[in-house]
Backbone as a ProteinNet text record, in pm:
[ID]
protein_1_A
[PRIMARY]
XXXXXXXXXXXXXXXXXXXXXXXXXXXXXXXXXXXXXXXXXXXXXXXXXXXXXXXXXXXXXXXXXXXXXXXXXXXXXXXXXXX
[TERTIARY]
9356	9462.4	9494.2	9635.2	9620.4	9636.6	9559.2	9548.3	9469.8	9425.4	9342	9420.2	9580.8	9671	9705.8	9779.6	9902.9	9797.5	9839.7	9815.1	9702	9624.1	9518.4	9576.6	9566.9	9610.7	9505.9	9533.7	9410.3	9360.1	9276	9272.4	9279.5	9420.5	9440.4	9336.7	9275.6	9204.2	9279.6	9394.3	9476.4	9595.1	9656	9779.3	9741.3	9599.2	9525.9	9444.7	9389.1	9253.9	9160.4	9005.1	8925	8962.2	9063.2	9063	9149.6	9184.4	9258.4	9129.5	9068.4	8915.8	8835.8	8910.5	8825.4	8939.5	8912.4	9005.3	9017.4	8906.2	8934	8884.4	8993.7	9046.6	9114	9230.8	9335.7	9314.1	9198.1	9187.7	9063.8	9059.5	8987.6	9122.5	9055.3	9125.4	9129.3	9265.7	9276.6	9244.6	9201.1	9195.7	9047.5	8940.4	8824	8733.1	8750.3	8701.1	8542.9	8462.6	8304.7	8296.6	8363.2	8293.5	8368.5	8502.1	8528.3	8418.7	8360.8	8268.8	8122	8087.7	7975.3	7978.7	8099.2	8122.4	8139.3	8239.2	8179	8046.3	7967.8	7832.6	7746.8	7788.3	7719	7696.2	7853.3	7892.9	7860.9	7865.8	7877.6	7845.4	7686.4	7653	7730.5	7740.1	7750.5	7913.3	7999.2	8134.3	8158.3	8055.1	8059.9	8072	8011.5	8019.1	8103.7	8174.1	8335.5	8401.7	8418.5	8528.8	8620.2	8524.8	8578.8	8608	8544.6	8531.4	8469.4	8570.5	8526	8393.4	8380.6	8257.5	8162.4	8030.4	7879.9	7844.8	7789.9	7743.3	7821.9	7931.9	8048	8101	8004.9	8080.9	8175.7	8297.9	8433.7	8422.4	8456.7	8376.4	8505.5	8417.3	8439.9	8500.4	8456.5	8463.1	8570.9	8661.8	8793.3	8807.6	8878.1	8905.2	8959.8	8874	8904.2	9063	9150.4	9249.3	9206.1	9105.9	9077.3	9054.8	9043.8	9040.3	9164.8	9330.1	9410.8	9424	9427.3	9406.9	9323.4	9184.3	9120.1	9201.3	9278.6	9356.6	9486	9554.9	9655.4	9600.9	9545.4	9463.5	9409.7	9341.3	9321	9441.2	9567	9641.7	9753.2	9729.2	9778.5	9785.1	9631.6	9536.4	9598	9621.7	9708.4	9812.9	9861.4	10003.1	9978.2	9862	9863.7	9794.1	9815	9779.9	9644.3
26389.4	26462.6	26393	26341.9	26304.1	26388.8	26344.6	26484.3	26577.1	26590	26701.9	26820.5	26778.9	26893.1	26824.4	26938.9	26855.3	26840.9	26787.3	26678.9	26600.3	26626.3	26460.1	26376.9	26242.1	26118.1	25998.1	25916.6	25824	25731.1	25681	25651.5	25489.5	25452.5	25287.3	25181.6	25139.9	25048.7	24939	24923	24840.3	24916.8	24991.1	25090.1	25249	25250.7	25354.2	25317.7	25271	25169.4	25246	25236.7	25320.7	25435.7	25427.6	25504.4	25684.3	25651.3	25749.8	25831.8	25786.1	25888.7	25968.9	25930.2	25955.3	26091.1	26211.9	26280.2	26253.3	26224.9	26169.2	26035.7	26014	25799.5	25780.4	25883.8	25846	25807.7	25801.3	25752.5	25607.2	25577.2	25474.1	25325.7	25220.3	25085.3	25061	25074.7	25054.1	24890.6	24839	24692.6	24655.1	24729.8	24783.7	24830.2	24758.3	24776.9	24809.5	24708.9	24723.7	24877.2	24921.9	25085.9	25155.9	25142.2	25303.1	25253.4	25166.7	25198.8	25224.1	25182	25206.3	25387.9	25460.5	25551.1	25687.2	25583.6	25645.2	25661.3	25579.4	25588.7	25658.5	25698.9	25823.4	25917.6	25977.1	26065.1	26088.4	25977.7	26006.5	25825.7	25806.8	25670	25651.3	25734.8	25746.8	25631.2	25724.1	25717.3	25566	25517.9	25420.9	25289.9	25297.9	25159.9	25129.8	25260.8	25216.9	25207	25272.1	25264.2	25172.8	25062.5	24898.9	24835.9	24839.7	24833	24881.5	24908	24961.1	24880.8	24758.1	24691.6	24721.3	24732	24808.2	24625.3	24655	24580	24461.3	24466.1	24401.6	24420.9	24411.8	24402.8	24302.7	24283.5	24248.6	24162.4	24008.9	23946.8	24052.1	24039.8	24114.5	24263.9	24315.7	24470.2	24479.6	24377.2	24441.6	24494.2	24625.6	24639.2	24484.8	24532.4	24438.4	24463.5	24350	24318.7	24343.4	24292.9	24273.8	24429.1	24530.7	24672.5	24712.1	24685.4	24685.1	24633.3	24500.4	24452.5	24513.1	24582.7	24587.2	24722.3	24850.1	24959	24928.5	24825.6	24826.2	24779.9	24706.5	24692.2	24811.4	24915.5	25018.3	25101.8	25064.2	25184	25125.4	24970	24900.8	24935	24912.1	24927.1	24986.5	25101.7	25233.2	25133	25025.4	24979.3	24899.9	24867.4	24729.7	24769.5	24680.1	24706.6	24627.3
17833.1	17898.7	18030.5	18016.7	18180.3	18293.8	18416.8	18504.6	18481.2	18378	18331.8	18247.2	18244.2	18148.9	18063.8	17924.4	17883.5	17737.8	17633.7	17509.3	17547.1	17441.3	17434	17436.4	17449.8	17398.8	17409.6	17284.1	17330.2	17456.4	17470.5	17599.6	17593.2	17658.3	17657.9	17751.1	17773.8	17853.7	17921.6	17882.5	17949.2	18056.9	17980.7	18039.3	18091	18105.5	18176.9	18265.9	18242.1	18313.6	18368.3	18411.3	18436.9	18510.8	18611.3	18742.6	18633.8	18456	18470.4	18429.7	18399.2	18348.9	18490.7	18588.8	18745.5	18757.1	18814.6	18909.2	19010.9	19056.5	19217.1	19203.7	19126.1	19126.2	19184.2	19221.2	19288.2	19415	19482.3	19588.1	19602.8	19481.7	19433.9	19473	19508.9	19485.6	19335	19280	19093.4	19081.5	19157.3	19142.3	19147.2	19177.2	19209.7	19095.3	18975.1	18900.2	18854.6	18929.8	18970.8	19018.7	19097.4	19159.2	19078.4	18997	18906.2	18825	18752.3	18652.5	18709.3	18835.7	18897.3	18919.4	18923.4	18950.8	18816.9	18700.8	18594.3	18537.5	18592.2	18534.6	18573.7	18712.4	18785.1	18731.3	18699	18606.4	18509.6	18356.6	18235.8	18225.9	18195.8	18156.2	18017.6	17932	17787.2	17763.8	17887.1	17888.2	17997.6	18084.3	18124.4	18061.9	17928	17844.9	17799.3	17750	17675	17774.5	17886.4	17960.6	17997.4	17981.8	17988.8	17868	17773.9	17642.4	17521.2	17389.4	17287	17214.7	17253.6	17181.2	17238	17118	17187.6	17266	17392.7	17454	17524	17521.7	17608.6	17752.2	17810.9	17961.1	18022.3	18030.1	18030.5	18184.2	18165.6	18351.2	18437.9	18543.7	18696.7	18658.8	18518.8	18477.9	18426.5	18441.6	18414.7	18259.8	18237.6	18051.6	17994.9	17912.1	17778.4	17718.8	17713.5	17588.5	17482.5	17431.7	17284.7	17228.6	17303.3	17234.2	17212.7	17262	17242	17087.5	17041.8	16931.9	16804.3	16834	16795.2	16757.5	16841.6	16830.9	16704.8	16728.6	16660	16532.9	16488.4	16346.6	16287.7	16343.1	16350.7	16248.4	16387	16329.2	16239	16204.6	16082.2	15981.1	15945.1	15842.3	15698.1	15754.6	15611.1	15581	15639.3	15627.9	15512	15545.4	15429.9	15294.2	15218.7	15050.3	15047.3
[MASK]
+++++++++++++++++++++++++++++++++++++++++++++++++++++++++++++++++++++++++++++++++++

């Protein structure tokens, strides 16, 4: 939910980026990637690993989200397409 209202929606790692999983991100540097996840992990270790990336054991250099879960999303939601 963004904000905390509204519709689920999935959570993009590129076009959300850690800080939307924070409520009080908004006063986070969005460029600051090392402390929202140092910060998600405070919180929710569980939710700290993906936050950056969907692969088990992928930490992404200088934290930033991973591209490749984007990719890894649209194959995903390919998939039914193809024969």
């Amino acid at each position: 939910k963004r904000g905390g209202f509204g519709e689920f929606r999935l959570y993009d790692h590129i076009a959300d980026g850690p800080t939307a999983l924070l409520v009080e991100g908004r006063d986070m540097d969005p460029a600051d990637f090392e402390t929202m996840f140092n910060k998600i992990r405070e919180l929710s270790p569980t939710l700290s690993l993906i936050s950056h990336s969907m692969i088990p054991g992928d930490v992404p250099f200088d934290f930033q989200p991973s591209p490749v879960n984007n990719i890894i999303m649209a194959e995903i939601f390919d998939s039914p397409k193809q024969d």
